[in-house]
C-alpha positions in Angstrom: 77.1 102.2 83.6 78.1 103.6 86.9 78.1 101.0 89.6 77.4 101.6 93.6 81.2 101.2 94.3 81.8 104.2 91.9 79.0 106.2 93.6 80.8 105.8 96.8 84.1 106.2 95.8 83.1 109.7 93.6 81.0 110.4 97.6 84.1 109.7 99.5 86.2 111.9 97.1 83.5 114.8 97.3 83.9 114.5 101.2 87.7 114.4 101.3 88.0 117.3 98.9 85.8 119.5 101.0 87.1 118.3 104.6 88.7 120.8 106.8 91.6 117.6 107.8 92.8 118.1 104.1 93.2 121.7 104.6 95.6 120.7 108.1 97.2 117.9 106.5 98.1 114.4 107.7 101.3 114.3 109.2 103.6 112.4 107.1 100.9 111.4 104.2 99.2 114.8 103.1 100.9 118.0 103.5 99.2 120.8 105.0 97.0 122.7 102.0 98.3 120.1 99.2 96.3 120.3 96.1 94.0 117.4 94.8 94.4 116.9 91.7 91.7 113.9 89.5 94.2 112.6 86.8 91.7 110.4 85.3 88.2 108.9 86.0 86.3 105.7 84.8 87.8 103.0 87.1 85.5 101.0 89.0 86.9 100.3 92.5 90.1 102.0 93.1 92.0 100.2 96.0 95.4 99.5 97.7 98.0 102.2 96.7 101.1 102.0 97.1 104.2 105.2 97.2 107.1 104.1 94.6 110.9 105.4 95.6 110.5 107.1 91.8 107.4 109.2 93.1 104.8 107.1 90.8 101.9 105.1 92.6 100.7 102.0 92.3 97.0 100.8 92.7 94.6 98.5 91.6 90.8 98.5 89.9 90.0 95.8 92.0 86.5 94.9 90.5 88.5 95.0 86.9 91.2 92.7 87.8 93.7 94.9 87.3 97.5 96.4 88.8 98.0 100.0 87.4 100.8 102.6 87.7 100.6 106.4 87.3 103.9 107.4 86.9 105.9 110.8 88.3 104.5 112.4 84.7 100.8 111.5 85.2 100.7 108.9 82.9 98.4 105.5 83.9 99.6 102.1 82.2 98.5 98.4 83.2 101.1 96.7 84.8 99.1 93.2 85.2 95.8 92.1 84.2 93.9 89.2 85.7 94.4 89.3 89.6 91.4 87.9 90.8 90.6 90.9 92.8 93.8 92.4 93.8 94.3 94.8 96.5 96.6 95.2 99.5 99.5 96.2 97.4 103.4 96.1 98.8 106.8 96.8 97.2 109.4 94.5 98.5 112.9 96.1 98.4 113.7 94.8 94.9 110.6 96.5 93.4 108.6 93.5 93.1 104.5 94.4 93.9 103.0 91.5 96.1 98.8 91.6 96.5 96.5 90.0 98.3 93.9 88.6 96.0 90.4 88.3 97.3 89.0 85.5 95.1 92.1 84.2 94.5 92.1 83.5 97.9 96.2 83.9 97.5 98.9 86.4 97.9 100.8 87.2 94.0 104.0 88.7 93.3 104.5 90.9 89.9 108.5 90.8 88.9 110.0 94.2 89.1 110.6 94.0 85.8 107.0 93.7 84.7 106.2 96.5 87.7 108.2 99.7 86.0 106.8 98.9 82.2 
């Protein structure tokens, strides 16, 4: 079942995909005429990503409780289940991913170790 948050989020996409400020870029976040690419779909509210020095990303399926990784190869693994909502991701400098966690009502921290699984 496809829920209003993934209606919006597949709207958003459509409008960013066919936006002439993708086409000029964002200095220093999109280059000018960089290619979109959908690696995967079926999340239900993407949210907080954050760069890796490795070139992976991290982000989180906020309404599924859950802190993902898609590494340089375009492969997506779970790096933590059960964050109450998790967003707002942040490396620190030793590679450990803090989140703000909206029911949570906290701030959590995910070991590096656990982070490059």
């Amino acid at each position: 079942m496809r829920t209003i948050f993934g209606t919006l989020s597949a709207a958003s996409l459509a409008f960013l995909l066919t936006s002439p400020v993708l086409a000029q870029g964002i200095a220093g976040v999109v280059a000018p005429d960089a290619k979109v690419e959908l690696v995967q779909e079926g999340y239900v509210f993407t949210e907080g990503p954050v760069g890796a020095a490795d070139g992976g990303l991290y982000f989180t399926d906020n309404r599924a409780n859950k802190i993902l990784r898609l590494d340089p190869a375009g492969n997506i693994s779970t790096v933590h289940e059960n964050t109450t909502n998790a967003n707002g991701l942040v490396l620190t400098k030793e590679g450990d991913i803090l989140s703000a966690e909206g029911v949570g009502k906290r701030t959590a921290s995910v070991a590096a170790a656990a982070a490059k699984r």
